[in-house]
N, C-alpha and C positions, 0 to 999 in steps of 0.2 A: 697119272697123278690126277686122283680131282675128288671132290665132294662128295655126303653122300645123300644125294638127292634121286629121285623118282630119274631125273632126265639123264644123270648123271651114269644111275646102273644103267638105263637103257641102251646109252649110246656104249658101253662096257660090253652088254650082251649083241649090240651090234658086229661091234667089232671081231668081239671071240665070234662070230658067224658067219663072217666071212670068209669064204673059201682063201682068198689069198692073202689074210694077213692070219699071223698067229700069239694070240694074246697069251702072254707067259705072264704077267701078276699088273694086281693093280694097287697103289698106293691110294688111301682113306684121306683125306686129313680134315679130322672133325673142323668145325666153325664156332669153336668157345666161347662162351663170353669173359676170357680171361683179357681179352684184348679190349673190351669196353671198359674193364674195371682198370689196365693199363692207361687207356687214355683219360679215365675219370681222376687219376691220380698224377699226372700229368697237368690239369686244368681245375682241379679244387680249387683254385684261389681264383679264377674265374667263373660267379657263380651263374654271370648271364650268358655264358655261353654253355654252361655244365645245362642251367634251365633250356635254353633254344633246343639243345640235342635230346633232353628226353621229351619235349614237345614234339620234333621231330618225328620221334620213334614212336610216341601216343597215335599221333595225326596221321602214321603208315602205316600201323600196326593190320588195320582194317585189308588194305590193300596185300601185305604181305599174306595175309590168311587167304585172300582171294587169288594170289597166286601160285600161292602152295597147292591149293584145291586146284585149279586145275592143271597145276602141272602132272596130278596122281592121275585127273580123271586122263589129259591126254600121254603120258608116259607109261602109266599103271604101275604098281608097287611092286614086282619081278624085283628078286634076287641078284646077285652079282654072280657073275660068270664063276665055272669052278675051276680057278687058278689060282694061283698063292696071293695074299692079300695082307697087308699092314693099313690097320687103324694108330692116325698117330693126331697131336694137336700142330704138331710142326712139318710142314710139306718138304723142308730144308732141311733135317733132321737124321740124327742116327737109325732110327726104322726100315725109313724111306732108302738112305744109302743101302743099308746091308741088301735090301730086298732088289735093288737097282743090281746090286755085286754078284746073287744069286740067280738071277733072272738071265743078266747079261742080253739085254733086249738090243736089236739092231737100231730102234728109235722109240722115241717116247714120247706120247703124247698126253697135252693138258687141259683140263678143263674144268672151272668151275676154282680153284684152288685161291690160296691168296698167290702174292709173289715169289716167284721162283730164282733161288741165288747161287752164287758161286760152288756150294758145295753139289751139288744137280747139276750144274754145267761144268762141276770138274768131270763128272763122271764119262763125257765125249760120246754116247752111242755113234757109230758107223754113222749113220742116217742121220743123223740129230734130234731135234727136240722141234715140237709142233704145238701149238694153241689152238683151240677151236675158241673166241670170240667172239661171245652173244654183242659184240658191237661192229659195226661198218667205219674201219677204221680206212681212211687215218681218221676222218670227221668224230667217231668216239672213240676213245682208248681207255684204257683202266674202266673202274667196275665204280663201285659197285652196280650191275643192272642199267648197261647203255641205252636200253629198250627204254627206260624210264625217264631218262635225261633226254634221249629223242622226241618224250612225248610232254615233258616238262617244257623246253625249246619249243614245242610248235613247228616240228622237225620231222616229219612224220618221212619225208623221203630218205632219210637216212638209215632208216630203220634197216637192220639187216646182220648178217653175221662174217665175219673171217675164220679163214685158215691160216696162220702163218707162220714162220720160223719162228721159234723163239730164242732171243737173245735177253742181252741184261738188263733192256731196258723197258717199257710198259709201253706193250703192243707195239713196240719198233721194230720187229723185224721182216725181213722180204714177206709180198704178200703170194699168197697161194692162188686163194680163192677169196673171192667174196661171192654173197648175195641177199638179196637186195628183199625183206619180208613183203610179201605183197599186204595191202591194208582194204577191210572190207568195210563197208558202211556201219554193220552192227556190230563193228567188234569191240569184244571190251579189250580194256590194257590186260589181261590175264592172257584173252587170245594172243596176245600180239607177240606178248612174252614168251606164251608158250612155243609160237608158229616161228619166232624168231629163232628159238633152242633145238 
């Protein structure tokens, strides 16, 4: 289950490449902006906070460009593995289920996605369910972009990524692995994001 981003097919193409795992499909789930006009409609009748959020988004817009670019330049724009595949806007969703039922994968792993609910962990893989977390948790959990909030903080030791169970809660479950991005003098936040991913 995950996004579809430059880092996202990569780590997709990694996997199907590896001699000893075997990628049977991958679930898409677009990043809409139905959820912005959710939350706009939500918050209309607060207009200093509706203003703060699109100043927000003006004020990043720059930076999100800068790490788009190099997330292509160090990921490269590579296709998705050729195994069965659902584009959907919902990661919890009727798609995602059917394709989970046809696959029947021994374990499943996530990345990049929003949150993952009861209907995805009714499904029980043998193995279970796994997060790759561009955050060094437990110090960052949830998203969006921990790299960011590390470097917002003045946090720079924190930087770094997890592997870990996933349960029902955000980034709560046992940890695998962690590690720890190393940080170079000239790097920009694009490097860091990217070397984090």
């Amino acid at each position: 289950l995950t996004t579809d981003a430059p880092a996202q097919r990569a780590l997709a193409r990694r996997i199907a490449d590896d001699r000893r795992l075997d990628l049977v499909g991958v679930a898409v789930q677009r990043l809409s902006s139905s959820r912005d006009v959710s939350w706009l409609r939500r918050n209309v009748r607060q207009p200093g906070k509706v203003v703060d959020r699109v100043l927000q988004r003006l004020l990043f817009l720059r930076t999100l460009r800068a790490l788009a670019a190099r997330e292509r330049e160090v990921f490269g724009d590579g296709p998705w593995p050729a195994v069965p595949r659902c584009v959907t806007d919902d990661v919890n969703g009727p798609l995602v289920l059917e394709l989970i039922a046809a696959c029947r994968p021994d374990a499943i792993a996530v990345s990049g996605t929003r949150m993952v609910r009861a209907p995805v962990f009714g499904t029980a893989p043998p193995r279970g369910l796994f997060n790759l977390h561009t955050g060094l948790s437990p110090y960052y959990k949830g998203g969006p972009n921990c790299t960011l909030w590390c470097l917002a903080n003045g946090d720079p030791a924190h930087l770094g990524a997890t592997v870990h169970v996933l349960d029902p809660g955000i980034d709560s479950g046992p940890l695998l692995k962690t590690v720890r991005t190393p940080v170079e003098a000239d790097d920009t936040v694009a490097d860091l994001v990217a070397r984090t991913t």
